[in-house]
N, C-alpha and C positions, 0 to 999 in steps of 0.2 A: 535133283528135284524133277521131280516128271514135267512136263510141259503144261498136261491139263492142272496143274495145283496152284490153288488162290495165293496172291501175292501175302509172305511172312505177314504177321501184324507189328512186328518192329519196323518195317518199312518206311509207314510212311510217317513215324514217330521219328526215325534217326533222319528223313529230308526234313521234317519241320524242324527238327533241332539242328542239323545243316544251317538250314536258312534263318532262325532265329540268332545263329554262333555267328555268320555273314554280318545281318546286318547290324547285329551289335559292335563287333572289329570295325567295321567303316564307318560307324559312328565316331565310333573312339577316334581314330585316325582322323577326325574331321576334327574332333575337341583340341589333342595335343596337338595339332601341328597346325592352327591358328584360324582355319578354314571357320570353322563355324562364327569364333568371334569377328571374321572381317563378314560373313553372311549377314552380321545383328545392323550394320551398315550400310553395306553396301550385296546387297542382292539385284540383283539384275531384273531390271523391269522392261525393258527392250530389249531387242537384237541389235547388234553391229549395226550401222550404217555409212553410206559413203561408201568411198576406197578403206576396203580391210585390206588386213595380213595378217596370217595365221601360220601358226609351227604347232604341232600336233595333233590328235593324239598319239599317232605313234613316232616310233624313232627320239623320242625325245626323253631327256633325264630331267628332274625337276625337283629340289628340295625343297620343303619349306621350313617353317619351324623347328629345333631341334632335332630337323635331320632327316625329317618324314620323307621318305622317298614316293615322288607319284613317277611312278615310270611307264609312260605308254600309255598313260590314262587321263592326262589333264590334257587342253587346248589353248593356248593362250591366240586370244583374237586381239588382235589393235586397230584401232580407228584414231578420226582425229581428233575426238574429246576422249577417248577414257579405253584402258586396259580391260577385257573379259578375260576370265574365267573358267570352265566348266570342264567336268569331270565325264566320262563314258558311264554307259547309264548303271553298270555295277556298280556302278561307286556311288551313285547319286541321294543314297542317305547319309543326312547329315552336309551333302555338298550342292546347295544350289548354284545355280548359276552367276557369276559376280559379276560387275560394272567398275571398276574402279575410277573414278578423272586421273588423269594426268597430273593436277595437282594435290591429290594424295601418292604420289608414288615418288620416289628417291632412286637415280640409279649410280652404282659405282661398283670399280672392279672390284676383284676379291678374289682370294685362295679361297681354298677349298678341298681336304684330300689329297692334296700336292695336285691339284689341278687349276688354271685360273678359270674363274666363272666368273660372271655377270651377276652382283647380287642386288636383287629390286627390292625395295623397301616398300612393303605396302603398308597404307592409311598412315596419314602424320600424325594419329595418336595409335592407332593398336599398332604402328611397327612389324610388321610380322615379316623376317628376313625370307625372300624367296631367292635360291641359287638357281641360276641357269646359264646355260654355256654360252660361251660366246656365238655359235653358227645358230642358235636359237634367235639370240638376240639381234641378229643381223637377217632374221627369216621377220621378224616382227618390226623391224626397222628401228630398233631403239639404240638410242645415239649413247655411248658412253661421255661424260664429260674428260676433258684432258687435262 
């Protein structure tokens, strides 16, 4: 194609259908793996405060419900009233930013993949199993019970 010639007209027909195929997957991803029904809740109306601790977004593996992998793209922040949340900003349809308190959340060990993991129980009614590793858990400071 010569250089002076006008960009295809399938172009910018197959980016908007790109982008519309995007954020429909991450919506989805936000539905089954429990994100949105803990959002109908608990969505995040502040930031952090105090003394945080935070483990990701990168370097970090992260299940949530039925298996959903957010890998390298969730953050979990902790403070001293309540667990966050929030996704990098690709991801951020369908995933707002969460708040959790401390007393919606359950934590205990767990296999996993023949691996042990740390599994956080969010909201004491929607449940929503979250796996995360143990060096995560110990970046965020959460105590396992013994």
């Amino acid at each position: 194609m010569p250089p002076d010639s006008p960009i295809p007209l399938w172009l910018p027909f197959a980016l908007l259908g790109f982008v519309a195929l995007w954020i429909c997957l991450v919506y989805l991803l936000a539905l089954v793996s429990g994100w949105h029904h803990l959002a109908r809740h608990f969505r995040a109306q502040e930031q952090p405060s105090g003394k945080t601790r935070s483990a990701g977004p990168f370097n970090t593996t992260i299940y949530l419900r039925k298996g959903n992998l957010y890998q390298n793209i969730l953050r979990l922040t902790a403070d001293d009233d309540a667990l966050y949340l929030s996704v990098v900003f690709l991801f951020r349809t369908g995933h707002p930013p969460l708040r959790i308190p401390w007393s919606e959340i359950t934590i205990a060990p767990a296999r996993l993949w023949f691996s042990t993991k740390v599994m956080v129980t969010l909201g004491t009614e929607e449940k929503i199993p979250m796996y995360i590793s143990r060096s995560t858990a110990q970046k965020i400071n959460l105590a396992l019970p013994s």
